[in-house]
C-alpha positions as CSV (number, residue, x, y, z in Angstrom):
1,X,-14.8,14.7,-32.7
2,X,-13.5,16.0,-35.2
3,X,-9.8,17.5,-35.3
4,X,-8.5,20.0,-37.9
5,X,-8.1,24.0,-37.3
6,X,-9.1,24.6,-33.8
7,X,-12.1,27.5,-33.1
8,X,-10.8,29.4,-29.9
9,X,-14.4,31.2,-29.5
10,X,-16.1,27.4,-29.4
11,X,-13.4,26.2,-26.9
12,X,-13.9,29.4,-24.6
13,X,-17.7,28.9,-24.7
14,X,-17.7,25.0,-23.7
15,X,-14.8,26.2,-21.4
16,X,-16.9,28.6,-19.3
17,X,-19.9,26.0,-18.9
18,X,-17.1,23.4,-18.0
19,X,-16.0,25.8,-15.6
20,X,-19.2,26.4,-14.2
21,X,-20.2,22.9,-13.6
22,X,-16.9,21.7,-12.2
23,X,-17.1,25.1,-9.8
24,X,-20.3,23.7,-8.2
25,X,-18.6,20.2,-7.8
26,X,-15.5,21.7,-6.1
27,X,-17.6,24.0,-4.1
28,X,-19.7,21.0,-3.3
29,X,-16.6,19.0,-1.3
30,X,-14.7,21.7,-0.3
31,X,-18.1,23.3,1.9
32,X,-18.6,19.8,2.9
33,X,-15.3,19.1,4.4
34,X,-15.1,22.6,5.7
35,X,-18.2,21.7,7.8
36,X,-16.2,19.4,9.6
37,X,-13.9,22.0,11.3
38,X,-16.7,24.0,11.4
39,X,-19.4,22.1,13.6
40,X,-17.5,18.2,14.4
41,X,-19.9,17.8,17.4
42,X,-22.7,18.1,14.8
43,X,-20.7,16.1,11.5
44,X,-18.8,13.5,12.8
45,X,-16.3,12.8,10.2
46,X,-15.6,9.2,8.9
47,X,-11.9,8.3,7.5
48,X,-13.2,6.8,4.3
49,X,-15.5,8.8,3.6
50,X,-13.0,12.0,3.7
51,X,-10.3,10.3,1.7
52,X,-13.3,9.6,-1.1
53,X,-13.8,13.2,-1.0
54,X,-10.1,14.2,-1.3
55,X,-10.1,11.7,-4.6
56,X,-13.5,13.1,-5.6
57,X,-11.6,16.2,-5.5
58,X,-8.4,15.6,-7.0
59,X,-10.3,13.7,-9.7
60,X,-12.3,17.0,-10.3
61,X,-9.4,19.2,-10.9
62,X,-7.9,16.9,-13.0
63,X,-11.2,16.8,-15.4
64,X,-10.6,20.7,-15.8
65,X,-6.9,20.0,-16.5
66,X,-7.0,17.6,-19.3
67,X,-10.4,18.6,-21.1
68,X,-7.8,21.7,-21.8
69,X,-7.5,19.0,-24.4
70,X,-10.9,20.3,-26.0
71,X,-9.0,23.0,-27.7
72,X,-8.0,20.9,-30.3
73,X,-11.1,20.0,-31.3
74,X,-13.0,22.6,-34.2
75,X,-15.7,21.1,-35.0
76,X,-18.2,20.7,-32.2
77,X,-21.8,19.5,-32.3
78,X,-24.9,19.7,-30.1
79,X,-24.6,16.0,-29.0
80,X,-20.6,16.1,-28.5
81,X,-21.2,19.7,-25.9
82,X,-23.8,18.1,-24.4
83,X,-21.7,15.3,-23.0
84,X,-18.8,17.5,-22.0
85,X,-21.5,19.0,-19.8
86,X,-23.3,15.4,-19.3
87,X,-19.8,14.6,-17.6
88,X,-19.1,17.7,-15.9
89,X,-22.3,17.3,-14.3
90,X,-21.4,14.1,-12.9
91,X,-19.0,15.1,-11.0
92,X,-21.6,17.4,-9.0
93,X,-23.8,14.6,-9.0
94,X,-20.9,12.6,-7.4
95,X,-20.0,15.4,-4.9
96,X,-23.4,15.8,-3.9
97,X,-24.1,12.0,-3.1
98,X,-20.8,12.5,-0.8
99,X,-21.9,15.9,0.8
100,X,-26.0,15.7,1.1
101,X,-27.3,18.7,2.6
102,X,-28.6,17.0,5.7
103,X,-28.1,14.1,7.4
104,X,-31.4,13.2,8.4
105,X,-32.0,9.4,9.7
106,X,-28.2,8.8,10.5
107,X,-25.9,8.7,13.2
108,X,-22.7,9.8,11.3
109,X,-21.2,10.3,7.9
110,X,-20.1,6.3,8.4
111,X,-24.0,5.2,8.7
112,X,-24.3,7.1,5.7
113,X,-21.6,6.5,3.1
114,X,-22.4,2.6,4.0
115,X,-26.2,3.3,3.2
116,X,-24.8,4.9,-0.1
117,X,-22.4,2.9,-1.4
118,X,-24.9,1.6,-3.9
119,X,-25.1,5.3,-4.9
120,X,-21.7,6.6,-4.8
121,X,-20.3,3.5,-6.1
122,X,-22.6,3.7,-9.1
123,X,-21.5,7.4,-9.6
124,X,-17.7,5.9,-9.8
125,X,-18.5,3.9,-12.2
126,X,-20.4,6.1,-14.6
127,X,-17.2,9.1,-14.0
128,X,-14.8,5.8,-15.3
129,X,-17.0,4.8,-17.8
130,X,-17.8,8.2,-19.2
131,X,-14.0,9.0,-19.1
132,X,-13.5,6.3,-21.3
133,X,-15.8,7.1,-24.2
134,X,-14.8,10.7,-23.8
135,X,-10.7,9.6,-24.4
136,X,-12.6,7.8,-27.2
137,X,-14.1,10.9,-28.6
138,X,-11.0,13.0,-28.6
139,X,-10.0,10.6,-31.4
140,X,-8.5,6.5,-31.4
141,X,-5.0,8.3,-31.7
142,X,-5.5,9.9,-28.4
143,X,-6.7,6.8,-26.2
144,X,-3.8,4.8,-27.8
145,X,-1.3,7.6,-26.7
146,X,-2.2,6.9,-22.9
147,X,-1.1,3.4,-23.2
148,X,-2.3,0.3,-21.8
149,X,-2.3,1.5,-18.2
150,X,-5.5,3.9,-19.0
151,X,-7.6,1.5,-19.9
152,X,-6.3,-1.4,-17.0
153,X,-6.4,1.4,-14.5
154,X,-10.3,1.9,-15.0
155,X,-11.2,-1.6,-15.4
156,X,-9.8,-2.7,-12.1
157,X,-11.4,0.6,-10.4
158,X,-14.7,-0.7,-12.3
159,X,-14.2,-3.8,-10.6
160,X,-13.5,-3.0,-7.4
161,X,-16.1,-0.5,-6.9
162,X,-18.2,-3.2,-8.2
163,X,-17.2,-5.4,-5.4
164,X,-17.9,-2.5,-2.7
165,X,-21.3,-1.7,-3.7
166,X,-22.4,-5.3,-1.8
167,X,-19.6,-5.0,0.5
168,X,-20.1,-3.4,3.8
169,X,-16.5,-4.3,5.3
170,X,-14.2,-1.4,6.2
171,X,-11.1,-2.2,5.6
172,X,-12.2,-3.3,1.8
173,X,-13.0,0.8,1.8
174,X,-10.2,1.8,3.4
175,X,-7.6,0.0,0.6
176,X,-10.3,0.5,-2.1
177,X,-10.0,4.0,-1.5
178,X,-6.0,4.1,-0.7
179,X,-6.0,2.3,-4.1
180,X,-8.0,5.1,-5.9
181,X,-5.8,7.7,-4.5
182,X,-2.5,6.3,-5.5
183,X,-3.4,5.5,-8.7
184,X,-5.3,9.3,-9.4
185,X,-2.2,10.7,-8.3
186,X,0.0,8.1,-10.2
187,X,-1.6,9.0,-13.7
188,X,-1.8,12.7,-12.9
189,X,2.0,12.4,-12.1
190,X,2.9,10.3,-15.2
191,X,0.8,11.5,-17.9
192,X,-0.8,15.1,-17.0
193,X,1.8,17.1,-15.7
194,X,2.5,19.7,-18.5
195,X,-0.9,21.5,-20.1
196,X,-1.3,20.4,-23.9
């Protein structure tokens, strides 16, 4: 991407499909957790799986919080809005895997996050992977300024949700996603508190 005099009509038009996007991902867990207080006799709810969607969540509303970033950027082409969407979209994709509309074929939401780790895990990795090339495209200068941490930080979450897609053991999950939630709200706290 290309940085020199920003276009404020360009940002506000990728902004609103952003928006969009993101709104169907947040909609996505928020209905889905909701459905727990709503009907629990009919969703039993599973601790991992919940604190995967509280990540899921926190990681969504931290994509529309730093691609505010995306103003600075004045030159955009075809290829660079279609992966802003490409990424939004993954985040839907993501919440969806978590939230499916029915839960036909299993007992609980723990029958069926374990049946989907391949899945979800999978979606993980392609959010952290695509979050790297997209740091990438907002310019060398940019990843550099995040520091080492960024890129260490993703690489061990790589890893390790690597390691859970083959590993059915619970409490693996349960610090796996412990892990993930300290260290989303670690790097929000650190390096994304102030709008730039």
């Amino acid at each position: 991407m290309e940085h020199t005099t920003p276009d404020p009509a360009a940002f506000l038009h990728v902004r609103i499909i952003i928006g969009v996007v993101t709104g169907l991902a947040i909609a996505r867990v928020l209905t889905g957790l909701a459905h727990f207080a709503q009907a629990p006799e009919r969703r039993r709810a599973y601790g991992v799986h919940i604190a995967w969607s509280l990540v899921l969540l926190l990681m969504i509303v931290h994509f529309w919080w730093f691609e505010f970033s995306l103003a600075h950027v004045s030159h955009w082409t075809f290829e660079t809005y279609a992966f802003v969407i490409f990424y939004a979209a993954l985040y839907f994709f993501t919440a969806a895997i978590l939230f499916p509309e029915r839960l036909d074929g299993y007992a609980d939401f723990a029958a069926y996050f374990h049946d989907r780790r391949p899945w979800f895990f999978g979606a993980l990795i392609a959010l952290l992977a695509v979050d790297l090339v997209d740091t990438a495209l907002k310019g060398m200068d940019h990843f550099r300024s995040l520091g080492i941490a960024y890129p260490i930080r993703h690489g061990v979450l790589i890893l390790l949700a690597l390691i859970a897609i083959p590993i059915g053991d619970r409490r693996y999950h349960i610090a796996f996603v412990a892990l993930a939630l300290v260290t989303q709200v670690w790097w929000i706290a650190v390096r994304y508190n102030i709008l730039d």
